[in-house]
Structures are given as C-alpha cells and as structure tokens.
C-alpha positions as CSV (number, residue, x, y, z in Angstrom):
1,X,13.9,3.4,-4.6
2,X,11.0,6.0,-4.6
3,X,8.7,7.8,-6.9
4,X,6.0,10.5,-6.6
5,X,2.9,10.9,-8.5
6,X,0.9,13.8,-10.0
7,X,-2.9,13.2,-11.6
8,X,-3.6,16.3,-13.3
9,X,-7.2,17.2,-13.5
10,X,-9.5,19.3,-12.1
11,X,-12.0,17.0,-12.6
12,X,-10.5,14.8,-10.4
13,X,-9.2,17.1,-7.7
14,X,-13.1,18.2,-7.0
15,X,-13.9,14.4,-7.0
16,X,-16.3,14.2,-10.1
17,X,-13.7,11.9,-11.6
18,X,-12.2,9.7,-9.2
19,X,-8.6,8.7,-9.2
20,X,-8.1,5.4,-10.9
21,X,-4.8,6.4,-11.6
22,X,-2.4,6.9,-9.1
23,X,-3.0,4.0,-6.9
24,X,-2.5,1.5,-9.7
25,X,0.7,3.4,-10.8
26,X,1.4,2.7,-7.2
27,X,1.0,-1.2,-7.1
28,X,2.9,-1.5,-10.7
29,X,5.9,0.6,-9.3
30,X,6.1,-1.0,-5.9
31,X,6.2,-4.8,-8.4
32,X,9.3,-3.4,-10.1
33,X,10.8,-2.5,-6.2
34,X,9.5,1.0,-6.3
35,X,7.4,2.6,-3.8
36,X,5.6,5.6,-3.9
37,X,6.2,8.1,-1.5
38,X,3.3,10.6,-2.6
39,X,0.5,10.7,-4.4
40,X,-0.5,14.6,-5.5
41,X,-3.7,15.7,-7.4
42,X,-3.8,19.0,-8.7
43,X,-5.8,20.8,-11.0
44,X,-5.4,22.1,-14.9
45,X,-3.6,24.9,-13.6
46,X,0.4,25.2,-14.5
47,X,1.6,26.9,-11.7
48,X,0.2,23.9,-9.4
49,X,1.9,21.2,-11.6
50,X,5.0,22.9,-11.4
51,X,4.7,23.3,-7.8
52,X,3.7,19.8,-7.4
53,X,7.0,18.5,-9.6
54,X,9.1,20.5,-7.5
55,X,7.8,19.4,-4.4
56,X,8.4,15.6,-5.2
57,X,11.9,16.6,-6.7
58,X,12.8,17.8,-3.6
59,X,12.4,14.8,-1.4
60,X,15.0,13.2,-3.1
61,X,13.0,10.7,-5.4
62,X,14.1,8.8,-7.8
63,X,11.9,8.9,-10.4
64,X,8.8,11.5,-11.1
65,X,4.9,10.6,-13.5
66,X,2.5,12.9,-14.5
67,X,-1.2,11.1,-15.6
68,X,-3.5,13.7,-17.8
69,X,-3.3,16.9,-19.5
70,X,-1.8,15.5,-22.9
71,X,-5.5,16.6,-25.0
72,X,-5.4,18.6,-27.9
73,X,-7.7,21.3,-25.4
74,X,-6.6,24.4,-24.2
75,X,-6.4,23.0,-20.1
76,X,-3.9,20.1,-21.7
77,X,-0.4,21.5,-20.5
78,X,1.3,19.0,-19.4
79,X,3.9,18.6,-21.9
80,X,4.9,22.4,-21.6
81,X,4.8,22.4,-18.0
82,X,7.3,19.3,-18.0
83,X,9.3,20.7,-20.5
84,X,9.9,23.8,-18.5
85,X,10.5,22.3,-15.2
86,X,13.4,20.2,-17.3
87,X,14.9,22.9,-18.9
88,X,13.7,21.6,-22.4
89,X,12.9,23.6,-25.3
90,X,9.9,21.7,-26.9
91,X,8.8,21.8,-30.7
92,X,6.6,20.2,-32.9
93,X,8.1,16.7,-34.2
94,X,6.7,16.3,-37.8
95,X,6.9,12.4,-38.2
96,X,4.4,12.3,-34.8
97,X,2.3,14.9,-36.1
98,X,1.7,12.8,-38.9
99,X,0.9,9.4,-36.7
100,X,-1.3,11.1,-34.5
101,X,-3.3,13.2,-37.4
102,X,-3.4,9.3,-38.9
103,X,-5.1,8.1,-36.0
104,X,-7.6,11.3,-35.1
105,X,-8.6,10.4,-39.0
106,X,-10.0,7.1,-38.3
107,X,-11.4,7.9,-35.1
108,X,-13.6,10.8,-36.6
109,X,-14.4,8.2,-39.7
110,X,-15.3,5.3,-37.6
111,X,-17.2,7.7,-35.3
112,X,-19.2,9.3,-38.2
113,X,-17.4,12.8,-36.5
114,X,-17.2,16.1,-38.4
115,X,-14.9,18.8,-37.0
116,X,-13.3,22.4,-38.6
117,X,-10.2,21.0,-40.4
118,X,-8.1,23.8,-38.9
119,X,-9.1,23.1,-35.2
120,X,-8.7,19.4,-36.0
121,X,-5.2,20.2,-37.2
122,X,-4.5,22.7,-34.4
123,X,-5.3,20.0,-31.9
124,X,-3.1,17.3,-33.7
125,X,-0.3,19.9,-33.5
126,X,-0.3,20.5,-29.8
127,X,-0.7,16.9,-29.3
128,X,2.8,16.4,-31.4
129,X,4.9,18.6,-29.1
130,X,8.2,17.2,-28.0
131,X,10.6,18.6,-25.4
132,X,14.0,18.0,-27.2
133,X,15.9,14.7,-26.2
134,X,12.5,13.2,-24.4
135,X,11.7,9.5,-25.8
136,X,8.0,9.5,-27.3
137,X,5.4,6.6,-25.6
138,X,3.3,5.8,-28.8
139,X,-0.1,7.0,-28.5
140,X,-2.9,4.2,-27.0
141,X,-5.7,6.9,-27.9
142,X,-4.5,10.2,-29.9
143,X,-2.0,11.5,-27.3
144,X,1.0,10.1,-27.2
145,X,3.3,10.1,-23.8
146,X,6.8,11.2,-23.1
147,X,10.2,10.3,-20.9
148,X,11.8,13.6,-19.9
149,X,15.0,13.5,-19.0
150,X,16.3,16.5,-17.5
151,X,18.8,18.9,-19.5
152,X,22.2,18.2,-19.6
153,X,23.1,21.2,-16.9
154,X,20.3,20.1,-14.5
155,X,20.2,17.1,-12.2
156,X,17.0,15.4,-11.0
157,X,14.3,11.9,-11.7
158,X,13.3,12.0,-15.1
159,X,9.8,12.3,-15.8
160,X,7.3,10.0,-17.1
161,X,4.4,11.6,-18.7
162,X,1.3,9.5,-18.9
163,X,-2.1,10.3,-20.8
164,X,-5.1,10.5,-17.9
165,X,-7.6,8.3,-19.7
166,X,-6.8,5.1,-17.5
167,X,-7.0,2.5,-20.3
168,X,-4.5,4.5,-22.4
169,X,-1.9,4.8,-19.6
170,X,-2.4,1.4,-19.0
171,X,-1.5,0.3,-22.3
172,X,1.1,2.7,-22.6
173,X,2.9,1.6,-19.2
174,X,4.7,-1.3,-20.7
175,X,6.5,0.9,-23.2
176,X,6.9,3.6,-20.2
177,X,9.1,0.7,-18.4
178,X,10.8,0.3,-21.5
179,X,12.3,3.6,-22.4
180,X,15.8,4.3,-20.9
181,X,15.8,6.7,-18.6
182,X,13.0,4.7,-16.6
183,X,15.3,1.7,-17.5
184,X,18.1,3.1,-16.3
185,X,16.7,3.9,-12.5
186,X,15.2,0.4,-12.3
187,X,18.0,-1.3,-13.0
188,X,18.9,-0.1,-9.2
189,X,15.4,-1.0,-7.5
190,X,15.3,-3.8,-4.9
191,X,12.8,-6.4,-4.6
192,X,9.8,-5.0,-2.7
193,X,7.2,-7.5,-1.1
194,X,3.7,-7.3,-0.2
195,X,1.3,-9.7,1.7
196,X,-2.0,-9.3,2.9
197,X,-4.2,-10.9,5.9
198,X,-7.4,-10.3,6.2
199,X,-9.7,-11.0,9.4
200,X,-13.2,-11.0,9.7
201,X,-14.7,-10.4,12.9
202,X,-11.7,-8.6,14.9
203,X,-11.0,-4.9,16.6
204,X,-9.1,-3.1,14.9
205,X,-8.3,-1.8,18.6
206,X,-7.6,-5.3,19.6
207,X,-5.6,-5.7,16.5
208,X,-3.9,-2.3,17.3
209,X,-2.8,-4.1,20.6
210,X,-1.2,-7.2,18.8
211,X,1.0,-4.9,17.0
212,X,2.0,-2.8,19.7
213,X,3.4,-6.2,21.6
214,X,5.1,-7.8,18.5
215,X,6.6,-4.7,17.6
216,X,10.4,-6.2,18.3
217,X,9.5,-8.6,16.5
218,X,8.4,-6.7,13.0
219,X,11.9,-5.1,12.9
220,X,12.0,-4.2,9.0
221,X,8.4,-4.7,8.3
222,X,6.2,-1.2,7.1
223,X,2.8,-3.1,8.3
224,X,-0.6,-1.0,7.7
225,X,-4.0,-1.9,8.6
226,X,-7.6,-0.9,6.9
227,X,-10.9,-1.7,8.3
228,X,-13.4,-1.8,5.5
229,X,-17.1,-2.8,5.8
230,X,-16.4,-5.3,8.6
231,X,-13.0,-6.7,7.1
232,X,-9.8,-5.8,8.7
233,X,-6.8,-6.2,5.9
234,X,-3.2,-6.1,7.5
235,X,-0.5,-5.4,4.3
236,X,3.1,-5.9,4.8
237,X,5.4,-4.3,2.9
238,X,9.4,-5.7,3.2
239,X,12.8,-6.0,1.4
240,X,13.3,-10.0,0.2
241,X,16.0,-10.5,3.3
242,X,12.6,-9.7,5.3
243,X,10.9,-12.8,4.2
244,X,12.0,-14.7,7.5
245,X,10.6,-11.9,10.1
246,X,7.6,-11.6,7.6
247,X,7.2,-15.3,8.3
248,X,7.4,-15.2,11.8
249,X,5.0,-12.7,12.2
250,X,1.9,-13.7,10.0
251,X,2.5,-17.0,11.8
252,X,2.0,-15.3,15.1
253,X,-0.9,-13.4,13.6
254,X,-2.3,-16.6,12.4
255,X,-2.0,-18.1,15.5
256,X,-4.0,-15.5,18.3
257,X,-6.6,-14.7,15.7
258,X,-6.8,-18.3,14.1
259,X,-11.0,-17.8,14.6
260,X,-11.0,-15.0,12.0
261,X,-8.2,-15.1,9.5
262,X,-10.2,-15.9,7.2
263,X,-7.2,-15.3,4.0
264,X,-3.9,-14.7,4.0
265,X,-3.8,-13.0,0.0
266,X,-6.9,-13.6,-2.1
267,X,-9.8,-11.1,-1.8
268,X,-13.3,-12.6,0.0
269,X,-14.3,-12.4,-4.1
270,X,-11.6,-14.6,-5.3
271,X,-12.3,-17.0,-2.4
272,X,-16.0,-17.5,-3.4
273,X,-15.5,-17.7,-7.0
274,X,-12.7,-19.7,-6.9
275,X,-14.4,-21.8,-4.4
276,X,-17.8,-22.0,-6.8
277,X,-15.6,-22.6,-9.4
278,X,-13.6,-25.6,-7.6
279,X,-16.3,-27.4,-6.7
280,X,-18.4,-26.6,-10.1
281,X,-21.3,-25.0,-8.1
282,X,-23.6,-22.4,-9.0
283,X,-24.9,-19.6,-7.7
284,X,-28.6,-17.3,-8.2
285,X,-29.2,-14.3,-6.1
286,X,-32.5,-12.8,-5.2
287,X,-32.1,-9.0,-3.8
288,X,-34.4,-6.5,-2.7
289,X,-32.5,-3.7,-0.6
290,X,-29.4,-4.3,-2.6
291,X,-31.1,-4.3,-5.9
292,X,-29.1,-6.3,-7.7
293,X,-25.3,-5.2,-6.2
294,X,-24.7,-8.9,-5.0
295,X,-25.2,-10.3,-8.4
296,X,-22.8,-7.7,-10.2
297,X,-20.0,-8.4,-7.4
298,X,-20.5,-12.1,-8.1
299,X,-20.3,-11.4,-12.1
300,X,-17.0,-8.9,-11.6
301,X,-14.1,-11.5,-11.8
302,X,-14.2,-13.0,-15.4
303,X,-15.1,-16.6,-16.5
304,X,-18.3,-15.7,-13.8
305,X,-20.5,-17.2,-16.1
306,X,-19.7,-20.6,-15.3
307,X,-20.6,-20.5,-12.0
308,X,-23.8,-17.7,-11.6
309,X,-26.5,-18.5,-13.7
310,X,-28.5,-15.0,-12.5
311,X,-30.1,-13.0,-10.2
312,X,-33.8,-11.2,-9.5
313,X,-34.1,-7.7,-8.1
314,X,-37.1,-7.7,-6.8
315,X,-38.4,-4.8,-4.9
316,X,-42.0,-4.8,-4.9
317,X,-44.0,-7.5,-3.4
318,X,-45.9,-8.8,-6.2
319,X,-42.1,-9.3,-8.0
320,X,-41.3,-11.5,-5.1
321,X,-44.4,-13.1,-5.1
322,X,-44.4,-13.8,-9.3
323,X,-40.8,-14.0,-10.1
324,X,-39.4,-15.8,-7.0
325,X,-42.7,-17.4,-5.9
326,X,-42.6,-16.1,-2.4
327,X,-46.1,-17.0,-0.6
328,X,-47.8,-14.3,-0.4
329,X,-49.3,-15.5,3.0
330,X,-45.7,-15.3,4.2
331,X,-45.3,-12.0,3.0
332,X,-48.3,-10.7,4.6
333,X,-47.7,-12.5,8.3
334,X,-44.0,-11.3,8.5
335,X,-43.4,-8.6,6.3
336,X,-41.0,-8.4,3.3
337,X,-38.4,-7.7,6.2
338,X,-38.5,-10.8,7.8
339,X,-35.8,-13.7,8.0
340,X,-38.8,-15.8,6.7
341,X,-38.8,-14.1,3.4
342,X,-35.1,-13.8,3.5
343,X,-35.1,-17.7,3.5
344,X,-38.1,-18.0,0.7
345,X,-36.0,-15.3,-1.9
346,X,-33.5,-18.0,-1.1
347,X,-34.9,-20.6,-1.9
348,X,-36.9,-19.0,-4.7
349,X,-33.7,-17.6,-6.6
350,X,-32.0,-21.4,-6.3
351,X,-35.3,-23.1,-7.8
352,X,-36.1,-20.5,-10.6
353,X,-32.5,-20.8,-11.9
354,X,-31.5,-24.1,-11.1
355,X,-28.7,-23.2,-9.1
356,X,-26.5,-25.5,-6.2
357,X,-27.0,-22.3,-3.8
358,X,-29.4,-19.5,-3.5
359,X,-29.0,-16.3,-1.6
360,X,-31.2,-14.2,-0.3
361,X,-31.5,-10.4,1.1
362,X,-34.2,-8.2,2.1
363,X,-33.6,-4.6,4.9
364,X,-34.5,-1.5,4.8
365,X,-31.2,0.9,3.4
366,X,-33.3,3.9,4.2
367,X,-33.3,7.0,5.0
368,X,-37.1,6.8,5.1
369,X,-39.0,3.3,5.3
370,X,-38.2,2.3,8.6
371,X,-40.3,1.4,11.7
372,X,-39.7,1.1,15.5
373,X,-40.0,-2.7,15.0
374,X,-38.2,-2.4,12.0
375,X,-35.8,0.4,11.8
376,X,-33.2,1.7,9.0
377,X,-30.3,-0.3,8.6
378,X,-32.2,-4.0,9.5
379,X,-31.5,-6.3,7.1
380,X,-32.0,-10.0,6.5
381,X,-30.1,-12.8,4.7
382,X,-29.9,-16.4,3.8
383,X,-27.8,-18.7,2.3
384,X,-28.9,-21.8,1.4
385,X,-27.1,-24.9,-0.4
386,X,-27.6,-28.9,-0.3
387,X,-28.7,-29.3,3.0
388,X,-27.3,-26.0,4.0
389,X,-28.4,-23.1,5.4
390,X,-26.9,-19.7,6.7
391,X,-29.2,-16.7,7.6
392,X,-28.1,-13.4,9.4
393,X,-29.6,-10.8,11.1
394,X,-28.3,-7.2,10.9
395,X,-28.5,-3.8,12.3
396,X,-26.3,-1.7,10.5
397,X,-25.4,1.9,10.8
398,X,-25.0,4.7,8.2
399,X,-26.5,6.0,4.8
400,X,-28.0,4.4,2.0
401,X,-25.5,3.3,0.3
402,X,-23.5,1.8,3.3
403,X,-26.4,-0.5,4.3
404,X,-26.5,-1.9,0.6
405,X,-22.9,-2.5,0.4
406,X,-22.5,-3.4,4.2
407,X,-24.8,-6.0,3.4
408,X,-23.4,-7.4,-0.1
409,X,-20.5,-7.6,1.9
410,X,-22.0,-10.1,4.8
411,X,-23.8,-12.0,2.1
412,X,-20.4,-12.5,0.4
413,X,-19.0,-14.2,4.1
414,X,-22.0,-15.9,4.0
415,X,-21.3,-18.0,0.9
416,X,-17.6,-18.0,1.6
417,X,-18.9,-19.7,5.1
418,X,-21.0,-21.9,3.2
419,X,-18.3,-23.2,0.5
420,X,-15.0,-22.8,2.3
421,X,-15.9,-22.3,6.0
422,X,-13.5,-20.9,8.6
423,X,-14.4,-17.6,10.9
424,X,-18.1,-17.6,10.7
425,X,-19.9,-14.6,8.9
C-alpha cells in the first residue's frame, strides 16, 4: 500500500520554511502499513500542484495528501486545484462558513485584531469552499481540510487535503484517518515494520561491506543506512512474515560490530535521559563554543527537569572565571582551549548547581579564532561524575555550525559512556 505527498509552499520549496511536514506524514502512514513512495514540494503555483497530483496518480498509488494552501490569501488554492484534478465542482457550504467565520471571530477578539469586515468575510468565504461529495476535516486553526474522492466517472486515490501549519495538520490527522475514503484504503494496508541500529564509531564503507556479504540473507528486508555527525543509523523496513529474517540479521549485525552498537531503537537522547532518569542523576552543563546547545538538547525530551538542574554559557573568560570559578591562573597557563579548562567548566558546572555530573566544552567553531597550535575545529570536553571522568580531544572539520553540533553530539556519547557504557565515545 503506497501514498505520495505534496507540501505546497513556496516558502518551503526555496527552503525559508523547512519541511516539517512531509516526513512525519511519512512515519504516521508507514504505522498504519503505508509507505510513501514520494515526497514533492512545489510552490503556490496551480499548474505545478496539478502536475505534481498527476504525477503521483500515475504511479499507481493508493492514496494522494496535499499539506498548505487552505488560507483565506490569494496564493491559497489548494482546494480548487484538487477539486479540478477530481472532477468536482466546488461551492461555498453555508453551515462551514458560519463555523469558520465563528472561529476567525474569536481569534481577532482574543488577539485585540481589527480587519475590513468585507475582506474578513471574503477570506472566511474562500476558506468555506467544498468540492461536492468531499468529507470536511474540522478546522484546528481557521481552515478546515478535506477528503476528495474522485467523481463518480473517474477512477483514482482519493485525496487528503491537509492545512500547512504543522500543529493544525497534526491535530487534524486523526479525523483525516477517520473519514471513509481514507478508511476505506486502509482497511487493505499490511503491517509495515521498522527498526533501527545505530553504531557509533564504524565506516559507513565498512558497513557498506557487511551488507553487500549478507545480502542472501536480507531477502525481503528494504535496509537504508545514514551517517550523521559521527552516528551511523541502519533502518529496516519489512512485512510482519519478515520478522524472522529481520531477526537474523540485526543479530548478525550485533554480533561483528558488538564494539559499537551502541542502540538497537532509542535515540542517543532517550538513552541519556532515560538513563539520568533511571538512576535519579543530574546533570549541569558549562559551554563555551556551543553556547548553550548541549543544555537545550538535554532539556528537549519532556519531564527534563527532573534530571538537569541548568547550564552556563560562558564565553568570555571572566564568565568562566566568576560564574563557574575557573582559576584564572589555569586559564592564563593553558588557554581557554585547553583540556584543563575543559575539566575545570566541568567541575565548575557540577559544583555551582549541585549536580551528580558536570560536563564541560570549550574549541574554537570558527571561521576566524584559530591558531597553528590551536586551529578551527579543536575542541575539548569532559565529563565528570562520582569518581568519574571522561574527556575528549577533537579535531573536527567544517563550518560553524558543524563544529558546535559535531561537538554537542560527542558530549552526548560522552554521558551516554558515562551512565550506560558500551562503544566508547
């Protein structure tokens, strides 16, 4: 069972919005046994939605969405567009004008808002149009969404179509599900499985290798591979009757690369904060290169606050010396870029806040700042715990903002190290 995608937005398609969209469309459909055969962004232009609805049509899937372009602005033609390419008239429906003129009411009220009464009502009105037989999705925000059918002469997926803003599809997806037509295709979708491995510390060449040898062995199994900021994630997509060769192959995975699977589902982030959380430690940070990027990973997953108590940026000197009480001997012997100081952030973040383990991180992200003894991309970090301590030493290529993240991402090992151990960071 398949389905393809269009995001609508020409904000999106030059990249000033990014997608947030279609990739968890994707994972929701592939939990009800659908996958997603394509994924096309197009701008607010009619001709390329239609083009990209026929496209999809034509490689035979089962079901079609559409995220944005249900506004009351003049770029917001969704509706039409899928009308059209249904073969269904569309019309205002009176009892949804109404609703949605309801809601824009209180939005402009509790908003303090003023707006032309005519232009507010205009707006309401193209927001209320209905291709004729479509079921109407309820509106989240003001716009509501629609299930196309296609007319009676025509054959072809319905067409789910989804308001861009992602929290209103979102909470519009459950009554999406629900509406017949999309009931009626996934009443025929299979079970489709995913499973992820993730490695620390292996080639994705070497990797590459591996699969090329077992490949009798994954018979059935749509196995991709990813290599982001030093983690290598293997996900396996299978039919349930695949389960057994699924089996057999993360167990042979497991087995050759047993020194750096380091999780065979949970993110590195759900390791470490369920692992804080486990063992009711706590956790302080003290950044300088990363300026603060560790502590808001840490605080992403909720219920964070019962395990990190804080975190210092602290870029200038006297902020390391006054907030974290780094010597300031220390600072001026080995420079702020030094594993010493690394340790002393450290140890300064775990004493100021009271935490079971500090971390620490000091580099230079560039692109200026560097030195020949101390180039762009040298960093410095340290973990330290009860009787614990972790430290690493990196050179790491690329801009800015890879350094900073590169680096977040070795002080998260670090701590997973620390609490869990397993392939060393």
């Amino acid at each position: 069972m398949r389905a393809g995608i269009v995001v609508t937005g020409t904000e999106v398609l030059t990249g000033r919005v990014p997608d947030r969209n279609g990739p968890w469309l994707a994972e929701e459909l592939r939990r009800l046994g659908v996958d997603v055969g394509y994924v096309v962004v197009v701008g607010d232009r009619p001709g390329d939605v239609t083009s990209a609805l026929s496209f999809l049509a034509s490689t035979g899937v089962d079901l079609l969405l559409t995220t944005g372009g249900l506004g009351p602005t003049a770029d917001d033609l969704t509706a039409q567009v899928v009308a059209d390419f249904q073969g269904r008239p569309i019309a205002v429906d009176p009892e949804l004008e109404q609703r949605v003129a309801r809601i824009v009411e209180r939005l402009m009220a509790r908003r303090g808002w003023r707006a032309d009464a005519d232009a507010t009502a205009a707006g309401v009105r193209k927001q209320a149009m209905v291709p004729r037989g479509a079921t109407v999705l309820e509106p989240v925000g003001t716009a509501p969404g629609l299930v196309v059918p296609p007319a009676e002469e025509r054959t072809g997926p319905p067409v789910v179509v989804l308001p861009g803003p992602p929290g209103e599809l979102r909470g519009m997806w459950p009554a999406a599900v629900a509406a017949a037509p999309v009931r009626a295709v996934l009443a025929g979708a299979p079970e489709l499985r995913q499973e992820t491995l993730r490695m620390w510390g292996t080639l994705e060449a070497q990797l590459a290798a591996t699969l090329r040898e077992l490949e009798p062995e994954r018979t059935g199994l749509e196995i991709t591979t990813c290599l982001r900021e030093g983690e290598l994630e293997i996900v396996t997509r299978f039919p349930a009757g695949g389960q057994p060769a699924y089996d057999r192959f993360a167990a042979e995975l497991a087995g050759r690369y047993a020194g750096t699977v380091f999780s065979t589902g949970p993110t590195l982030d759900d390791l470490v904060g369920e692992a804080l959380a486990a063992r009711g430690l706590t956790v302080a940070t003290a950044e300088s290169c990363t300026g603060g990027l560790l502590a808001a990973r840490l605080t992403e997953r909720a219920g964070a606050s019962a395990t990190v108590l804080g975190g210092i940026a602290a870029y200038a000197n006297s902020a390391k010396e006054q907030l974290l009480g780094v010597p300031a001997g220390l600072l001026a012997e080995h420079g702020a870029v030094s594993p010493e100081v690394a340790r002393a952030l450290a140890e300064g973040a775990r004493t100021r806040f009271g935490a079971d383990v500090g971390v620490g991180i000091t580099g230079v992200a560039g692109p200026g700042g560097g030195s020949a003894e101390k180039p762009v991309g040298t960093v410095h970090l340290c973990v330290v715990g009860a009787g614990t301590e972790l430290t690493r030493a990196l050179a790491l290529p690329g801009s800015r903002s890879a350094v900073r993240n590169r680096s977040v991402t070795m002080a998260m090992h670090l701590l997973r190290e620390l609490l869990l151990g397993g392939p060393p960071a």
